[in-house]
C-alpha positions as CSV (number, residue, x, y, z in Angstrom):
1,X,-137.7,-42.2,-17.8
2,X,-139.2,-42.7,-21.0
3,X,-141.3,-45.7,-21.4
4,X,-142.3,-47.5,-24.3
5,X,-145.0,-46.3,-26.4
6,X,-148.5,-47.5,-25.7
7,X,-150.7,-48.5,-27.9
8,X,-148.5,-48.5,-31.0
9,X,-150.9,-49.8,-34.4
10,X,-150.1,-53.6,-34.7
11,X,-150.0,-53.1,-38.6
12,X,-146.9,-50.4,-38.2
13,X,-143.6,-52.2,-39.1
14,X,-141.5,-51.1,-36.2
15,X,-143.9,-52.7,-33.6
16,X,-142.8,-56.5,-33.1
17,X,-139.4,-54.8,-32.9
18,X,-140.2,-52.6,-30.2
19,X,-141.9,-54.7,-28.8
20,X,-139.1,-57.4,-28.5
21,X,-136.8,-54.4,-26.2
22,X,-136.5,-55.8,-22.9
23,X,-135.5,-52.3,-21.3
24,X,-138.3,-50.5,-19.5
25,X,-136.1,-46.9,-20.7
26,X,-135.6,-45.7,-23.8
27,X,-132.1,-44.0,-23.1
28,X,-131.3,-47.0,-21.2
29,X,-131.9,-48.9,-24.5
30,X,-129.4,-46.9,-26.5
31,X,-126.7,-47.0,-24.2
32,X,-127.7,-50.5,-24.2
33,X,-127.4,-51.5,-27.5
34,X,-125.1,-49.4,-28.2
35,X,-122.2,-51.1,-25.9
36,X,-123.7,-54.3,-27.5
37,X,-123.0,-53.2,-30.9
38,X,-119.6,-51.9,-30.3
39,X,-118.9,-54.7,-28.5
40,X,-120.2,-57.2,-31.6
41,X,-118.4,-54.8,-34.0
42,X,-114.6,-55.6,-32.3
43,X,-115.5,-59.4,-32.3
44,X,-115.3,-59.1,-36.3
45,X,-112.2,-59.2,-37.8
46,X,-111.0,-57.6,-40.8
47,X,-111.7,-60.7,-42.7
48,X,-114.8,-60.6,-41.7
49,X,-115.9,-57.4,-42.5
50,X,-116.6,-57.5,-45.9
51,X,-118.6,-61.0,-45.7
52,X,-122.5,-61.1,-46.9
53,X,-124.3,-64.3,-45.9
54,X,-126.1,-64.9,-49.3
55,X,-126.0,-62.8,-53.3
56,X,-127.6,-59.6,-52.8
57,X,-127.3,-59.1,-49.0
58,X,-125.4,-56.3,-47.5
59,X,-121.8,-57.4,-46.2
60,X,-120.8,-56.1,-42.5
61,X,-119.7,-52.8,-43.1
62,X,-122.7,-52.0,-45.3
63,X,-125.1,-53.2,-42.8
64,X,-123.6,-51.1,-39.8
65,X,-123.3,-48.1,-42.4
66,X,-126.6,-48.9,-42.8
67,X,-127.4,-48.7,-38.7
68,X,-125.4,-45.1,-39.1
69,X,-127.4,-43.6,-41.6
70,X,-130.4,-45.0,-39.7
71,X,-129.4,-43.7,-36.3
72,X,-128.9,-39.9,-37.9
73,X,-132.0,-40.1,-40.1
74,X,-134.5,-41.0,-37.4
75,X,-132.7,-38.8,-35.1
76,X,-133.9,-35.6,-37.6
77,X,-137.0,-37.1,-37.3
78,X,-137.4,-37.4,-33.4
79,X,-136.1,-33.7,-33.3
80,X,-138.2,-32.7,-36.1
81,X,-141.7,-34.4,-34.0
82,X,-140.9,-33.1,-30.5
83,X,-140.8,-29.4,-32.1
84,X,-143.7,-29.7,-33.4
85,X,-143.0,-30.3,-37.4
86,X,-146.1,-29.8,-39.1
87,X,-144.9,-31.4,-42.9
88,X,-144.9,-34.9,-43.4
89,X,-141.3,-36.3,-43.3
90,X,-140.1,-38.2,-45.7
91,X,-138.6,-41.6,-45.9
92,X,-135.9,-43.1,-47.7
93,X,-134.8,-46.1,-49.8
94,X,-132.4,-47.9,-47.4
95,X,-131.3,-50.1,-50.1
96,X,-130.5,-46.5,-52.3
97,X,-128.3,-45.1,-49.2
98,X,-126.5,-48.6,-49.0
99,X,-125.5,-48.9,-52.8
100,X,-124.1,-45.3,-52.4
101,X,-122.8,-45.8,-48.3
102,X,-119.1,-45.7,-50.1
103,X,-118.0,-48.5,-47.3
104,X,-115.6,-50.0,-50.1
105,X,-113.6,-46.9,-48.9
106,X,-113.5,-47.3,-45.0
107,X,-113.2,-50.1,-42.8
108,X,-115.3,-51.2,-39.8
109,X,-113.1,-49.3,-37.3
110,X,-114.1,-45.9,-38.9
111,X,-117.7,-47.3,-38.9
112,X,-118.1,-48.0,-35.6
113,X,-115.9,-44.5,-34.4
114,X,-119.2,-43.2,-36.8
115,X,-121.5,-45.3,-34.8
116,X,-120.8,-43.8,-31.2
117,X,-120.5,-40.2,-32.5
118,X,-123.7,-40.7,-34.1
119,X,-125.4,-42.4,-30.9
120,X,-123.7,-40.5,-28.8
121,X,-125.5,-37.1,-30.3
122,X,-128.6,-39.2,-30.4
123,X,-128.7,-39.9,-26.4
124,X,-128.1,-35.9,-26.0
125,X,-131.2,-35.2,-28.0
126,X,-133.3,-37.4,-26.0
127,X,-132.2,-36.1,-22.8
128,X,-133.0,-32.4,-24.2
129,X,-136.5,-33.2,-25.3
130,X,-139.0,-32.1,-22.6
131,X,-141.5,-35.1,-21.9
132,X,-144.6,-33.0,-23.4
133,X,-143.3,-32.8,-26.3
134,X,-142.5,-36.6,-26.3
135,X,-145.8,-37.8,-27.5
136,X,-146.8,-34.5,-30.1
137,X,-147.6,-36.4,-33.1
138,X,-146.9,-35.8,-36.5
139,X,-146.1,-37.8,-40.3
140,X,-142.9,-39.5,-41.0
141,X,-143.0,-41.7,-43.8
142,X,-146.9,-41.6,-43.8
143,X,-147.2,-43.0,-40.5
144,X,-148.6,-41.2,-37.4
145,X,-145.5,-40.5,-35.3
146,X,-144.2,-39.4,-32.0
147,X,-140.5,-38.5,-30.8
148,X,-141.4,-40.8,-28.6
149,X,-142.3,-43.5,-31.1
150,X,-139.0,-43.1,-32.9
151,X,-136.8,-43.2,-30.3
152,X,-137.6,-46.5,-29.4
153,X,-137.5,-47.6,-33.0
154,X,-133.7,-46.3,-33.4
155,X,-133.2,-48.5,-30.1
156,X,-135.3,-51.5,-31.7
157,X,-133.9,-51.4,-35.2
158,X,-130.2,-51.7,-33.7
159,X,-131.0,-54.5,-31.8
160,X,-132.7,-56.1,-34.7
161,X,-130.1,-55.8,-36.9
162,X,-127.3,-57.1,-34.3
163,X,-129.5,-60.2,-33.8
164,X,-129.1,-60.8,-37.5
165,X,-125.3,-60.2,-37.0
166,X,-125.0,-63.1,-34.6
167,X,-127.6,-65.3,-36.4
168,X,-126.6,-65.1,-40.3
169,X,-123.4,-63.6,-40.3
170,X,-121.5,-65.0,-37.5
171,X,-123.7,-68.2,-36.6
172,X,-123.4,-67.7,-33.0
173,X,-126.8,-68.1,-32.2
């Protein structure tokens, strides 16, 4: 089992999201929200899909691209931890990676085929990393990190974002 993170520094972004996962495991969590997400994905219909709540938001696709490019990004960065990376890692303009996702091209089905690949490889990394190397810190995006630390946050930030789904998008909160 891998529990949360203790002690996480109440300034770091990612904290109050973590902090809102009711799971006591992290893998639990991804399978976890990632059922939820597929399950939110097939309740949107091809009308839907393309929808943005207000100018300059990201419409559906673009904001589970978005939970894609996330997934495999922090993924390299849980690997890159638990082996002991010694660089800082970089981070990324999410806003960047969305104006060039090339979602006008696909549709939500192929997005969410994208999604359980991508999660799917995610869950076999965390059940690969030994637990000692867990919690060997290094820099990603010039914060003090652990696998550990980001593996909750890929957990977190999906069910963030789905939350947002159901409460600006599809008003079902």
């Amino acid at each position: 089992m891998i529990k949360k993170p203790e002690n996480l520094d109440p300034k770091v972004y990612y904290k109050p999201l973590i902090d809102k996962v009711v799971e006591e495991d992290a893998v639990q969590a991804l399978e976890n929200s990632l059922a939820q997400t597929v399950e939110l994905i097939e309740s949107i219909s091809s009308d839907q899909e393309s929808f943005a709540y207000a100018d300059g938001k990201w419409n559906l696709k673009q904001l589970f691209q978005h939970l894609v490019d996330c997934e495999r990004i922090m993924a390299y960065r849980a690997l890159s931890l638990a082996r002991g990376e010694k660089g800082t890692l970089l981070g990324f303009d999410d806003q960047a990676y969305v104006d060039m996702d090339g979602t006008q091209n696909v549709n939500l089905k192929s997005i969410k085929l994208d999604f359980i690949a991508a999660r799917k490889a995610t869950i076999s990394l965390v059940k690969t990393i030994p637990f000692n190397q867990l919690e060997l810190v290094g820099n990603a995006n010039g914060i003090s990190s652990t696998a550990k630390m980001v593996i909750w946050f890929i957990a977190a930030h999906n069910y963030h974002h789905n939350s947002i789904v159901l409460e600006r998008y599809l008003n079902t909160k």
